[in-house]
C-alpha positions as semicolon CSV with decimal commas, in nm:
position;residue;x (nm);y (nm);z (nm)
1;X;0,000;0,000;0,000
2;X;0,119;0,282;-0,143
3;X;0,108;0,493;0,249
4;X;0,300;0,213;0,400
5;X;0,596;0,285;0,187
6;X;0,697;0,655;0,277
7;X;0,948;0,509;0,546
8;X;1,110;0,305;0,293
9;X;1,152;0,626;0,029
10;X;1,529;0,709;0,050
11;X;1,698;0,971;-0,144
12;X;1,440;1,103;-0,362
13;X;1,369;1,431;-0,345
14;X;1,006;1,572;-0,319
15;X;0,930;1,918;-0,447
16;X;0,603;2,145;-0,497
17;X;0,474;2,384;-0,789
18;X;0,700;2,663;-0,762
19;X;0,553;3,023;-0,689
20;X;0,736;3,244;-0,887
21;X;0,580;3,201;-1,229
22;X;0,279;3,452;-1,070
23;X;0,557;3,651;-0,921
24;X;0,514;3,990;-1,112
25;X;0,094;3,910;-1,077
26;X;0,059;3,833;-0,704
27;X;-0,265;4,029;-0,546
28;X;-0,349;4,063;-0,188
29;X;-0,655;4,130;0,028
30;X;-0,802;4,452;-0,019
31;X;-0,774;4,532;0,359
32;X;-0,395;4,537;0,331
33;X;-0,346;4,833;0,007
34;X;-0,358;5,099;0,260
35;X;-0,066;4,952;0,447
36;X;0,117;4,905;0,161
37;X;0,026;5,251;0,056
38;X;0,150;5,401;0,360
39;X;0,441;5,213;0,364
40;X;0,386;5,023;0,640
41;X;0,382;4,689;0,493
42;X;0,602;4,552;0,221
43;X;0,464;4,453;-0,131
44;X;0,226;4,104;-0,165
45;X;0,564;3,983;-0,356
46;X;0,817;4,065;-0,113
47;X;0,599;3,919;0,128
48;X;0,499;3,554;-0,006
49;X;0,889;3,528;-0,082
50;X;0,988;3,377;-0,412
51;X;0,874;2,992;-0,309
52;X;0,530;2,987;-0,214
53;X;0,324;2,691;-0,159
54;X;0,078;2,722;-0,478
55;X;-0,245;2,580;-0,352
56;X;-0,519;2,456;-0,647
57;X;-0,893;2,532;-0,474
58;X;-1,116;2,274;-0,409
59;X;-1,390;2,425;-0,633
60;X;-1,258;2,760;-0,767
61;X;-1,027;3,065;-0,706
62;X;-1,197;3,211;-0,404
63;X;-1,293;3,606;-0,303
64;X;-1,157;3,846;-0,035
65;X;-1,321;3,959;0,268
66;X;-1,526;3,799;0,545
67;X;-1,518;3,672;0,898
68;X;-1,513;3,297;1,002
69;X;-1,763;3,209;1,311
70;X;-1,729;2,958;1,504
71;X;-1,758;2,804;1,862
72;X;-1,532;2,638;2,156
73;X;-1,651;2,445;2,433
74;X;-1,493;2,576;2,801
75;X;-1,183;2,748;2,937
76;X;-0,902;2,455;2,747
77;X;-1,028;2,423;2,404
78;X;-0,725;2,491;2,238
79;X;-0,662;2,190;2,016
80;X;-1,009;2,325;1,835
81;X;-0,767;2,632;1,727
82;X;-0,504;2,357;1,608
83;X;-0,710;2,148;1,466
84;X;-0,906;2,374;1,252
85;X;-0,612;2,688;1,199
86;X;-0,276;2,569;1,331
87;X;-0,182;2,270;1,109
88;X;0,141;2,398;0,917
89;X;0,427;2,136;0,950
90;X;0,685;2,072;0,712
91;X;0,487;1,786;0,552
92;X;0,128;1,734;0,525
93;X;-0,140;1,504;0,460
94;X;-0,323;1,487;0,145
95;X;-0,709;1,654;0,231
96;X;-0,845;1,249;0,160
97;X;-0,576;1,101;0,357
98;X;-0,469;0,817;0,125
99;X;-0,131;0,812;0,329
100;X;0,053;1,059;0,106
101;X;0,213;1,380;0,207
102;X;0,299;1,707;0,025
103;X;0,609;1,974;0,116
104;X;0,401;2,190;0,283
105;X;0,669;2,462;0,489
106;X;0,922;2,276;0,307
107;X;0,913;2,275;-0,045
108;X;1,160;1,944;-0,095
109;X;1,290;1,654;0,172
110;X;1,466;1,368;0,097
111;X;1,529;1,035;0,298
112;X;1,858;0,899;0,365
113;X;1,891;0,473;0,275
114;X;1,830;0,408;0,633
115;X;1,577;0,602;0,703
116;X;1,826;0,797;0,965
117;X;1,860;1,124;0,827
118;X;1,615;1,343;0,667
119;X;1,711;1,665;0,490
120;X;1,456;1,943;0,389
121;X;1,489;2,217;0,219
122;X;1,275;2,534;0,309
123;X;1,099;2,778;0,096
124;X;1,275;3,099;0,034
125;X;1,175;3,384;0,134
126;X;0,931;3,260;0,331
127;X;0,878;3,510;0,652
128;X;0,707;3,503;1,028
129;X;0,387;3,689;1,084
130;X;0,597;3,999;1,198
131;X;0,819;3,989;0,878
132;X;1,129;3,791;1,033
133;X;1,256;3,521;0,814
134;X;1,159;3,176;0,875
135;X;1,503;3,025;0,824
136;X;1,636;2,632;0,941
137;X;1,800;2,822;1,281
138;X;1,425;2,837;1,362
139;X;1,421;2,457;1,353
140;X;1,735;2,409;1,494
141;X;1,637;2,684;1,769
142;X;1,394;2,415;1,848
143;X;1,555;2,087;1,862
144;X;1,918;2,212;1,980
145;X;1,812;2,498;2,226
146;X;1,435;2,392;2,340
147;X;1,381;2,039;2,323
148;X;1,686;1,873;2,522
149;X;1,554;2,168;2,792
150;X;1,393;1,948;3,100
151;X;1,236;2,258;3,184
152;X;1,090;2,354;2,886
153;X;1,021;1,959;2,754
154;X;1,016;1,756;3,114
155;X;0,869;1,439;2,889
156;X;1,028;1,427;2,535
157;X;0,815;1,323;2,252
158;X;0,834;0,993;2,161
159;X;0,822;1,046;1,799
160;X;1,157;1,233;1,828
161;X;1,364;0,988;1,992
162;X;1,496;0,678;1,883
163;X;1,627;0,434;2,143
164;X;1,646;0,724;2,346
165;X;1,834;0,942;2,184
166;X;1,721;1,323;2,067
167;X;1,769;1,423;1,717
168;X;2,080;1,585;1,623
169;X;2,036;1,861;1,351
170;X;2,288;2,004;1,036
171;X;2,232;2,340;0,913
172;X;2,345;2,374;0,588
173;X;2,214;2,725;0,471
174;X;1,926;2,924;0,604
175;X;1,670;2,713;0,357
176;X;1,857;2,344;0,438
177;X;1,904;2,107;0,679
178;X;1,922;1,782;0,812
179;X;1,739;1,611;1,064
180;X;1,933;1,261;1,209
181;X;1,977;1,005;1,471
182;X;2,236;0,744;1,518
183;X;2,006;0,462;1,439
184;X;1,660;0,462;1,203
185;X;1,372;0,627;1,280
186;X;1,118;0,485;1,016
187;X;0,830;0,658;1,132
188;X;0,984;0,992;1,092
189;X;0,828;1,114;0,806
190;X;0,452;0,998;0,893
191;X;0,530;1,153;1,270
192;X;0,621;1,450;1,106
193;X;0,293;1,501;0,876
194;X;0,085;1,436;1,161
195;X;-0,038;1,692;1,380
196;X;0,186;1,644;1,587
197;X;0,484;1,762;1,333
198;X;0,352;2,093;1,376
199;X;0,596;2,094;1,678
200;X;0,905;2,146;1,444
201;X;0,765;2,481;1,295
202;X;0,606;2,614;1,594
203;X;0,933;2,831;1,720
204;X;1,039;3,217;1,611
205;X;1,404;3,196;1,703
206;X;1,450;3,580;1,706
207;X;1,190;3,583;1,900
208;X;1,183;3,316;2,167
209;X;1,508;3,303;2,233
210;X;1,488;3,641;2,451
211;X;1,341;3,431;2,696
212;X;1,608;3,165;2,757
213;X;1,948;3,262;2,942
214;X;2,165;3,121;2,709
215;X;2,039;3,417;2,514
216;X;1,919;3,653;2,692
217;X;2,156;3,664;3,090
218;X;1,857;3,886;3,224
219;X;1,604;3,644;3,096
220;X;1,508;3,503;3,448
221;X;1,525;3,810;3,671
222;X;1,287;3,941;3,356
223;X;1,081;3,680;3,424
224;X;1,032;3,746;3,747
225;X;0,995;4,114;3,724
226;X;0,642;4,044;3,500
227;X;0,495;3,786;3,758
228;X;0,651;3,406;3,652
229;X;0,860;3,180;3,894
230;X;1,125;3,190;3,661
231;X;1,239;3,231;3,255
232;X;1,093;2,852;3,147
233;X;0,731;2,964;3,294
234;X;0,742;3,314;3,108
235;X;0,906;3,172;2,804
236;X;0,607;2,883;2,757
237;X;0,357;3,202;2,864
238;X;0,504;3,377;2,625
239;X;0,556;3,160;2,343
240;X;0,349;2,825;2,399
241;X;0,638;2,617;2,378
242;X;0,433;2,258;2,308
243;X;0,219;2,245;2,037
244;X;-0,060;2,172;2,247
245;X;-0,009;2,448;2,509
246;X;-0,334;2,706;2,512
247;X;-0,057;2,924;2,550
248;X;-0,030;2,950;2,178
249;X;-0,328;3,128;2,185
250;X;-0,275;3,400;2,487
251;X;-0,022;3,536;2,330
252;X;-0,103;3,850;2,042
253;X;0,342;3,907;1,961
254;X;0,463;3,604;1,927
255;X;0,522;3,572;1,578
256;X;0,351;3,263;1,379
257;X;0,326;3,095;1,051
258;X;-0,019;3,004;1,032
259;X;-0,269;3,209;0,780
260;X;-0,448;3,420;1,082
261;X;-0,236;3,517;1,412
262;X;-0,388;3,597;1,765
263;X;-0,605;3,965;1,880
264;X;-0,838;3,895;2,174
265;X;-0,611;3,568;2,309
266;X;-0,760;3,255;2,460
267;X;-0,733;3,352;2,821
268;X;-0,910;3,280;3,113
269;X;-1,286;3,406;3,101
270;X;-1,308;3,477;2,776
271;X;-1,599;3,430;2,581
272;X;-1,425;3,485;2,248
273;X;-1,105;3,454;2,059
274;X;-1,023;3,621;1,766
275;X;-0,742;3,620;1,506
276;X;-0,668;3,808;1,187
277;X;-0,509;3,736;0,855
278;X;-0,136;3,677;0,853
279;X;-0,012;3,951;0,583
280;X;0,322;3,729;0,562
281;X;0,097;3,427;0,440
282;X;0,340;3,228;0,218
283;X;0,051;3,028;0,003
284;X;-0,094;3,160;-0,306
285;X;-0,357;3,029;-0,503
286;X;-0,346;2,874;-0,893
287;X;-0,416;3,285;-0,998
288;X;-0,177;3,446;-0,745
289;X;-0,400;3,526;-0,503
290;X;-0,213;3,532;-0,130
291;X;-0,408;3,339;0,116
292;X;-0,598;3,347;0,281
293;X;-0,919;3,475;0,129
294;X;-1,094;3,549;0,479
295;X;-1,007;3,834;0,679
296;X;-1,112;3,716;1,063
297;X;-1,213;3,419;1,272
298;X;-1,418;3,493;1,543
299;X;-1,473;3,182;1,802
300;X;-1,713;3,185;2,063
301;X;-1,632;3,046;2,392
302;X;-1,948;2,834;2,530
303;X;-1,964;2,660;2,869
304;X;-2,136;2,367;2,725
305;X;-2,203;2,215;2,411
306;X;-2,583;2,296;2,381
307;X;-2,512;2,671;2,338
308;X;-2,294;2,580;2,036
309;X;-2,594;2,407;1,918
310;X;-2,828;2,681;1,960
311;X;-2,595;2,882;1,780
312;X;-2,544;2,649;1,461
313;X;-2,969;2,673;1,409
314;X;-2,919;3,006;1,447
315;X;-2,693;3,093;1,138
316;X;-2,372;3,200;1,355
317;X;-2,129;2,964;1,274
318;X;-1,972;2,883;0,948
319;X;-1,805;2,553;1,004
320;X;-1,836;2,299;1,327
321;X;-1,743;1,956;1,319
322;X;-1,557;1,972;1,677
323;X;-1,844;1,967;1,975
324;X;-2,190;1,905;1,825
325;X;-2,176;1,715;1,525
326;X;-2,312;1,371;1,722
327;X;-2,543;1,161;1,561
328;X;-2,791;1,270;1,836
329;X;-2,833;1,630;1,673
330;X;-2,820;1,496;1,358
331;X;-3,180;1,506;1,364
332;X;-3,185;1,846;1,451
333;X;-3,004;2,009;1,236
334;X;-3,182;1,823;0,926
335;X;-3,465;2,019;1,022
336;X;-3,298;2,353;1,079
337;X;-3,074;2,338;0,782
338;X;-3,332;2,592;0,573
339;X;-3,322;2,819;0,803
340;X;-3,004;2,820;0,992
341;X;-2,840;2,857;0,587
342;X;-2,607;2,583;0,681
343;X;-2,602;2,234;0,522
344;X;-2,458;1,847;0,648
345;X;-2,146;1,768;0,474
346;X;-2,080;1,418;0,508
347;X;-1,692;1,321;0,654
348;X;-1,562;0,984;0,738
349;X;-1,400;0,871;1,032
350;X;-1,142;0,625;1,029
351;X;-1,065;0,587;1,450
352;X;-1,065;0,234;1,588
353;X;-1,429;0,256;1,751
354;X;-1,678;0,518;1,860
355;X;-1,568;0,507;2,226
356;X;-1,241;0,388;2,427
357;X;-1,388;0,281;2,782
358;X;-1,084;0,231;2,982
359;X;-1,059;0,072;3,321
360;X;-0,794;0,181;3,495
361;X;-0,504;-0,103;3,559
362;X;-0,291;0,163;3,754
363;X;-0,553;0,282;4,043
364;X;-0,374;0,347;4,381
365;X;-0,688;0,190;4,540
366;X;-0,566;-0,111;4,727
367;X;-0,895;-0,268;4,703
368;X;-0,974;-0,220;4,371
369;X;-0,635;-0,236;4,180
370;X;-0,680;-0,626;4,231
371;X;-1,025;-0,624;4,123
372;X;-0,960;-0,370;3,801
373;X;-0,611;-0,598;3,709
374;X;-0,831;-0,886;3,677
375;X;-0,880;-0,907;3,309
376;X;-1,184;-1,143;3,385
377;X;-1,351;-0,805;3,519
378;X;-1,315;-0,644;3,217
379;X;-1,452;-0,966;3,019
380;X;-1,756;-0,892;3,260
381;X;-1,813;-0,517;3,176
382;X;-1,806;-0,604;2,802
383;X;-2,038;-0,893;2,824
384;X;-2,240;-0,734;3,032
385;X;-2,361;-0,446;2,746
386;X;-2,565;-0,486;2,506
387;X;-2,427;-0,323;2,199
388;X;-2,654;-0,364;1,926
389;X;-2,940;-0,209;2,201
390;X;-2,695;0,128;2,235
391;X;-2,583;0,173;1,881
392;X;-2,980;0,152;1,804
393;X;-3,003;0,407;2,117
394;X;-2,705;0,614;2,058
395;X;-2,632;0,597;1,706
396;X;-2,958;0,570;1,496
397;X;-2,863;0,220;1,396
398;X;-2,540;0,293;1,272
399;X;-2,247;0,077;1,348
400;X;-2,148;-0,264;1,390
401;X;-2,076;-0,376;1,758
402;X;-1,695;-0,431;1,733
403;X;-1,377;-0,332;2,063
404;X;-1,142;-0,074;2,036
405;X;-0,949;-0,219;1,719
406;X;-0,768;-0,128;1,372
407;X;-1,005;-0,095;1,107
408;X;-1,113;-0,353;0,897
409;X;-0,993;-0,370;0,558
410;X;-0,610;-0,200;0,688
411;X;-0,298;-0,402;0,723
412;X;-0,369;-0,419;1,094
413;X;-0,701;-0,529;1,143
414;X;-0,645;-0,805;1,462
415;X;-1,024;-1,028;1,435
416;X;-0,975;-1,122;1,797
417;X;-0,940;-0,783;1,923
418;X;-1,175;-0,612;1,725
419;X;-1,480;-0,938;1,798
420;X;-1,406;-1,112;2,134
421;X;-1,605;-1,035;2,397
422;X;-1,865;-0,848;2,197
423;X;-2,197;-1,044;2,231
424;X;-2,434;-0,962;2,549
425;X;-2,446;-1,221;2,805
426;X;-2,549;-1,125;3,167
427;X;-2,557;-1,459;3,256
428;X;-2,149;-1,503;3,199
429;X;-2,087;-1,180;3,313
430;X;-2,260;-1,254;3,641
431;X;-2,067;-1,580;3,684
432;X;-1,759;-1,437;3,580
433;X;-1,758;-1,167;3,832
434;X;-1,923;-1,414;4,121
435;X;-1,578;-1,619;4,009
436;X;-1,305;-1,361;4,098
437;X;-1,435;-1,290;4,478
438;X;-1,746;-1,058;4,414
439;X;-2,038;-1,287;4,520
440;X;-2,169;-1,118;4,772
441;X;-2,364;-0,879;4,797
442;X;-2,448;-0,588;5,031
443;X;-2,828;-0,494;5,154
444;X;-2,849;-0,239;4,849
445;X;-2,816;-0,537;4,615
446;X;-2,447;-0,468;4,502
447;X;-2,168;-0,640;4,478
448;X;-1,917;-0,589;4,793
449;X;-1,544;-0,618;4,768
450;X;-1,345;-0,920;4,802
451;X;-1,312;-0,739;5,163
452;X;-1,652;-0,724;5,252
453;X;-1,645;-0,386;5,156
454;X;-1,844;-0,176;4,944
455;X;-1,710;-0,171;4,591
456;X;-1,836;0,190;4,456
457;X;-1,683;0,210;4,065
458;X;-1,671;0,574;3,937
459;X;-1,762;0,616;3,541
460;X;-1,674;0,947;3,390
461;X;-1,655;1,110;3,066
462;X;-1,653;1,485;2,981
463;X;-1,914;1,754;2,904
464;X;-1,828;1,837;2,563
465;X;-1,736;1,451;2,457
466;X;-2,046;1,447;2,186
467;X;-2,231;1,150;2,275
468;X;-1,994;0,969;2,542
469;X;-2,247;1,124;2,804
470;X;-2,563;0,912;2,662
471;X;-2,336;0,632;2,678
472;X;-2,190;0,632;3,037
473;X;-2,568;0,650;3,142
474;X;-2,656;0,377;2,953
475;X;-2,322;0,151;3,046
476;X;-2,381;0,239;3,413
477;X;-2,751;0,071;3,417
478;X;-2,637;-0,225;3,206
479;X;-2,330;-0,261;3,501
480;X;-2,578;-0,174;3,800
481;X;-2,793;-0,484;3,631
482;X;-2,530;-0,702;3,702
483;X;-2,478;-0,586;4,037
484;X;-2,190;-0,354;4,062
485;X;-2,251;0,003;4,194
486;X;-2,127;0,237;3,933
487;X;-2,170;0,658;3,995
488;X;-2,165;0,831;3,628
489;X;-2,021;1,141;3,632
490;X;-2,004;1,398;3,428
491;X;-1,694;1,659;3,418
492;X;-1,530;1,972;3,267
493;X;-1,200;1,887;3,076
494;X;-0,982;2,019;3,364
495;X;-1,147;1,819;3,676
496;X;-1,102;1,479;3,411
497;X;-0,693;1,527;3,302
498;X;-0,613;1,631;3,670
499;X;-0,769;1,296;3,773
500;X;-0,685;1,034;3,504
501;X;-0,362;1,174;3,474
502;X;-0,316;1,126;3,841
503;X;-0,457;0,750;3,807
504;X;-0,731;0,861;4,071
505;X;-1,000;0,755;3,806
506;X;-1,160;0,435;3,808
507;X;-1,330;0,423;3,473
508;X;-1,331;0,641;3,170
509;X;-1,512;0,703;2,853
510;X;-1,307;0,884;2,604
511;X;-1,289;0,850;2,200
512;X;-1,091;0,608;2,067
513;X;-0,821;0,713;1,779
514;X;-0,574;0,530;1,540
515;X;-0,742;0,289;1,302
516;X;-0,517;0,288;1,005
517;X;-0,194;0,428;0,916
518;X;-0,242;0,633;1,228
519;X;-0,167;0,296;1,434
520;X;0,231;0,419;1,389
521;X;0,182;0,750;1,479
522;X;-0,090;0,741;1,757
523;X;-0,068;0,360;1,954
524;X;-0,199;0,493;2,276
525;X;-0,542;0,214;2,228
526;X;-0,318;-0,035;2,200
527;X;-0,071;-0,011;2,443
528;X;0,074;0,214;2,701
529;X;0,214;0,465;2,519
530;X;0,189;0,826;2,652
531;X;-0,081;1,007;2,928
532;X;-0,379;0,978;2,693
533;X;-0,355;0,553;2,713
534;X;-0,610;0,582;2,955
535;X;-0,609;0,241;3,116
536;X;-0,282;0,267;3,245
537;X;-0,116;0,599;3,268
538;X;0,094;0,532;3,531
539;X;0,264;0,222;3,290
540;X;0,298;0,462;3,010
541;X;0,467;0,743;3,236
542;X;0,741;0,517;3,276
543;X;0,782;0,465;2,936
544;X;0,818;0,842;2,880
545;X;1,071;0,850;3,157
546;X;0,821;1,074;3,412
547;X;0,801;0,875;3,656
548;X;0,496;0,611;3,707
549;X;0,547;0,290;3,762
550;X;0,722;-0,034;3,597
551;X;0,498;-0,265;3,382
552;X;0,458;-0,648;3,349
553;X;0,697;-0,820;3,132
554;X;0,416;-0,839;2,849
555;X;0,370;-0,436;2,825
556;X;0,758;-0,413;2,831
557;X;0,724;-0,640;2,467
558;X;0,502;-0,422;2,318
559;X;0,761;-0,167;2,372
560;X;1,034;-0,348;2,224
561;X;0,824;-0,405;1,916
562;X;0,722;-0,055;1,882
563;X;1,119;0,061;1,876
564;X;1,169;-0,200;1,626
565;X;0,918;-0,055;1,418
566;X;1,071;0,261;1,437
567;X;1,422;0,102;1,386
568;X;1,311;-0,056;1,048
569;X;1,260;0,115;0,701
570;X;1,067;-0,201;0,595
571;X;0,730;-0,125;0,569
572;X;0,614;-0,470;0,553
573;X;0,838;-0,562;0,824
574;X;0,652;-0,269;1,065
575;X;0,349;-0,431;0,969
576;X;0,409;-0,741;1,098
577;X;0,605;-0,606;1,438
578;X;0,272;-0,382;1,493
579;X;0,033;-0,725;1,413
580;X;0,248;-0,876;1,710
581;X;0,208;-0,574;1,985
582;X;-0,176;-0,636;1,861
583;X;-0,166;-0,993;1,973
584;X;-0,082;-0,902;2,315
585;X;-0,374;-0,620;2,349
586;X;-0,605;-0,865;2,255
587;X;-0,485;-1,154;2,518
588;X;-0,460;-0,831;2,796
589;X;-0,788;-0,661;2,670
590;X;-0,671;-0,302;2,796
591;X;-1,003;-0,152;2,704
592;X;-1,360;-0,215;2,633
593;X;-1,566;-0,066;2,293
594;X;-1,867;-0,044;2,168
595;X;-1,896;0,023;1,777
596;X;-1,776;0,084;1,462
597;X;-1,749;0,406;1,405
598;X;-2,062;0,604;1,341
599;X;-2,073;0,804;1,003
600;X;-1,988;1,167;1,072
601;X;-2,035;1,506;0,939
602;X;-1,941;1,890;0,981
603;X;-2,188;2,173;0,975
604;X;-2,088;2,373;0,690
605;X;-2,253;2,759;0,615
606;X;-2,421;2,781;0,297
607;X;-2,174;3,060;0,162
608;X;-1,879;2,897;0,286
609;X;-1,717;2,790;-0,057
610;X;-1,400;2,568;-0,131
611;X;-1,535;2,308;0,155
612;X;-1,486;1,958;0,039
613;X;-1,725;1,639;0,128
614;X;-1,633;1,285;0,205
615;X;-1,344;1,358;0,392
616;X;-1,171;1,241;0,685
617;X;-1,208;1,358;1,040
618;X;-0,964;1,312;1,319
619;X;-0,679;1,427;1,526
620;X;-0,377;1,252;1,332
621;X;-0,516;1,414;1,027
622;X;-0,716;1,707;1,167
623;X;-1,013;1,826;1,001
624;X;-1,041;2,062;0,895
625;X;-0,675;2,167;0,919
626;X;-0,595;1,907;0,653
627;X;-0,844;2,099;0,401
628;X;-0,663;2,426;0,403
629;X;-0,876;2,606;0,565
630;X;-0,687;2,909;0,393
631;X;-0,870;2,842;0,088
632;X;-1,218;2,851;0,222
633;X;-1,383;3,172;0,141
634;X;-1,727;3,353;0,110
635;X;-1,927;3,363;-0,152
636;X;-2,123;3,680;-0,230
């Protein structure tokens, strides 16, 4: 398969449509000629540079003017920015996601034999959103100066180290350089596609580095002087540092790359973030037009999904696929598509089930550690719901009852994960549980502990987690029915992470992710592999070297076989390592699902042109980042 082979590519070299055929015809938004007028902004040409990314539109060349509406959920919805305006890494996915990827910041990359090295070559000219050059010392002021920083990076992406080891980085002239480790890293080039590869861009040298006292000698008695404990607090205030840091968005200087940049910032309270267009854009459409064609975004901040809702019907928001496109509303907004001037466009998801419920193998309760490490307990929970009764309830139908699993018709599609445990059978799930020490019962009719204790289970999921709320209440009456006391609980995003990634949870209900290609970049279903593998954080905290706790022999395997994948350029070869970590989920059976994935859609705004159907939506390949949203425009 044709995205299985990008590890194995070595020294080709991949380059984009040049820009500077249009050079002498570029035009600009018509907010920008009196700047230009006045001096105060270079000329569209000198601004673009003399390598801009040429994008073709997904229906036609678009028009000026305009502001984007749309909506977040709480106080730390800042991977809605990302996901819908802050995808720019050096490679990106194709919009349909057939695996390939396209120079995107860089214009060319090549691959070493080994799959070791990896050189790029940057577009020239291309500039900051305050007119700096974006040169390779930006990258470089990243990986050399920021990265190796335990400050700054206490956990170090996985996806940037091999064995261990950090990359190492060659300038070779401000458009070139080299990216390399000692040994292979064969998922380098997918990692770096993905959303998380934004992290590589994210950094103004000139600009961060008068934070840092390598740099800067006043930098921490600076820091301290404008309120933060020291120069690695002010410098990730001031410059966001991770690419998922809300901090990205709090901050109106610090210089980006993406099409709009920050004016009212994401900070605490606020009911609504906007940005304006980048003037330094470097993407141009087929007629040299400089992107982006819409002036503003304008994002509501809601307490609660409903409000979003509300506002959809109402007309105010031109794209939303984030919060409230659940199959629940679909219903709804069929009948206020006339007049909310919106319409459903269909996307595809491609995760490895509807929900992840994850039991948590790492609680620090002494009584129910035992009980929640007992992988007959989970066989219970799974056999005790009945699936086909909540897809019907949840779903409108639509789904096939199948665990947290690959997807079928990919390379690494397991059959036993995705269909063991699956059918509903309260009589097994009864005598399983009555097997390992929970036969008795209390006068309330549950289940006591092996102690003679009562055994209360907490479920929880999160407010804005679409339908995952329906679900919990309909898991927790299915458990109850069996005889265990569950509490469902619903949460904001900040009481959840403080818990789970504490291991004080019992039970969670989150979305599941990585059912294809995705499975290299994203393994966090299948085995513990960074904070978000719900079912045992504190396992994968010791694999990211913060702490936690050691694992069994079995989860120490799957890590072996995931750096062998990543030491191999043989794509077949990572298939079959991954097919093997796959084989010991399904004899563990980390976590419970309930369905296929549903089909999914976005809310799209009637005049909202250039806006594609029959796409994918994710987080890997984040919709609608991977559309351009740059190209999306207004029609009159």
């Amino acid at each position: 398969m044709k995205h299985l082979k990008l590890a194995a590519l070595a020294g080709i070299s991949f380059i984009t449509l040049a820009g500077a055929a249009f050079a002498q015809d570029y035009h600009q938004a018509p907010m920008l000629d009196a700047l230009v007028t006045a001096g105060t902004l270079p000329a569209v040409t000198d601004r673009v540079g003399t390598d801009p990314r040429v994008l073709t539109p997904v229906s036609e060349v678009g028009q000026y003017g305009g502001t984007f509406r749309g909506g977040m959920v709480g106080g730390t919805d800042r991977n809605m920015l990302f996901t819908y305006f802050g995808y720019e890494p050096l490679l990106a996915w194709d919009a349909t996601w057939t695996g390939d990827v396209h120079p995107n910041v860089a214009s060319a990359y090549e691959v070493s034999a080994d799959s070791s090295a990896f050189t790029f070559t940057l577009r020239d000219g291309m500039k900051w959103s305050d007119g700096t050059p974006y040169t390779a010392d930006d990258v470089a002021f990243f990986i050399n100066d920021v990265l190796p920083d335990d400050k700054l990076f206490p956990t170090k992406p996985g996806w940037l180290t091999v064995a261990g080891e950090l990359p190492a980085i060659k300038v070779e002239s401000p458009t070139k350089f080299t990216i390399s480790w000692s040994k292979p890293n064969g998922l380098f080039v997918l990692n770096a596609a993905s959303v998380y590869g934004v992290q590589l861009t994210l950094l103004s040298k000139a600009y961060c580095s008068q934070f840092m006292p390598k740099y800067n000698p006043d930098a921490d008695a600076n820091a301290k002087a404008a309120g933060a404990a020291d120069w690695a607090e002010r410098m990730v205030s001031m410059c966001g540092v991770g690419m998922e840091n809300i901090e990205r968005w709090r901050n109106p200087e610090r210089p980006t790359i993406e099409a709009w940049h920050v004016v009212e910032p994401y900070v605490a309270g606020a009911t609504r973030v906007t940005l304006d267009r980048n003037p330094f854009y470097w993407k141009v459409d087929t007629a040299g037009n400089q992107l982006p064609y819409i002036d503003n975004l304008s994002m509501s901040v809601s307490a609660e999904p409903q409000t979003l809702v509300l506002g959809v019907l109402a007309g105010d928001i031109s794209y939303e696929v984030r919060h409230t496109a659940t199959t629940a509303n679909l219903p709804v907004y069929a009948d206020g598509a006339e007049a909310g001037k919106f319409r459903i466009s269909p996307r595809v998801s491609k995760v490895g089930n509807e929900l992840a419920v994850s039991v948590n193998l790492n609680s620090h309760d002494p009584v129910k550690r035992p009980i929640f490490d007992n992988k007959d307990f989970r066989v219970a929970l799974s056999l005790g719901l009945d699936r086909q009764a909540m897809i019907d309830a949840l779903y409108l139908g639509q789904g096939t009852p199948q665990q947290v699993s690959p997807t079928k018709g990919t390379p690494f599609y397991n059959e036993k994960l995705a269909t063991q445990y699956i059918n509903y059978d309260a009589t097994e799930a009864n005598r399983l549980l009555d097997s390992i020490g929970l036969d008795k019962r209390g006068s309330n009719g549950f289940r006591l502990a092996p102690d003679g204790s009562a055994l209360v289970i907490n479920l929880a999921t999160i407010t804005a987690l679409g339908a995952s709320a329906d679900a919990g209440e309909m898991m927790a009456q299915y458990w109850q029915a069996i005889g265990l006391d569950i509490r469902f609980t619903v949460m904001d995003r900040t009481r959840f992470y403080e818990e789970k990634t504490a291991s004080a949870h019992d039970i969670v209900i989150w979305g599941a992710t990585s059912g294809g290609v995705d499975v290299y970049i994203d393994p966090r279903d299948y085995f513990p592999f960074t904070t978000e593998s719900n079912f045992a954080v504190d396992w994968a905290k010791f694999y990211i070297h913060d702490g936690g706790e050691e694992p069994p022999e079995y989860v120490k395997k799957q890590w072996d076989l995931y750096d062998a994948i990543k030491a191999t350029a043989d794509s077949d070869e990572q298939v079959k390592l991954f097919q093997q970590i796959l084989d010991i989920t399904a004899d563990q059976f980390y976590q419970i699902g309930v369905t296929t994935p549903a089909p999914k859609y976005a809310i799209v705004a009637n005049n909202l042109g250039n806006v594609p159907d029959e796409t994918p939506t994710g987080w890997i390949h984040p919709d609608p980042g991977t559309l351009n949203v740059e190209q999306f425009y207004f029609k009159p």
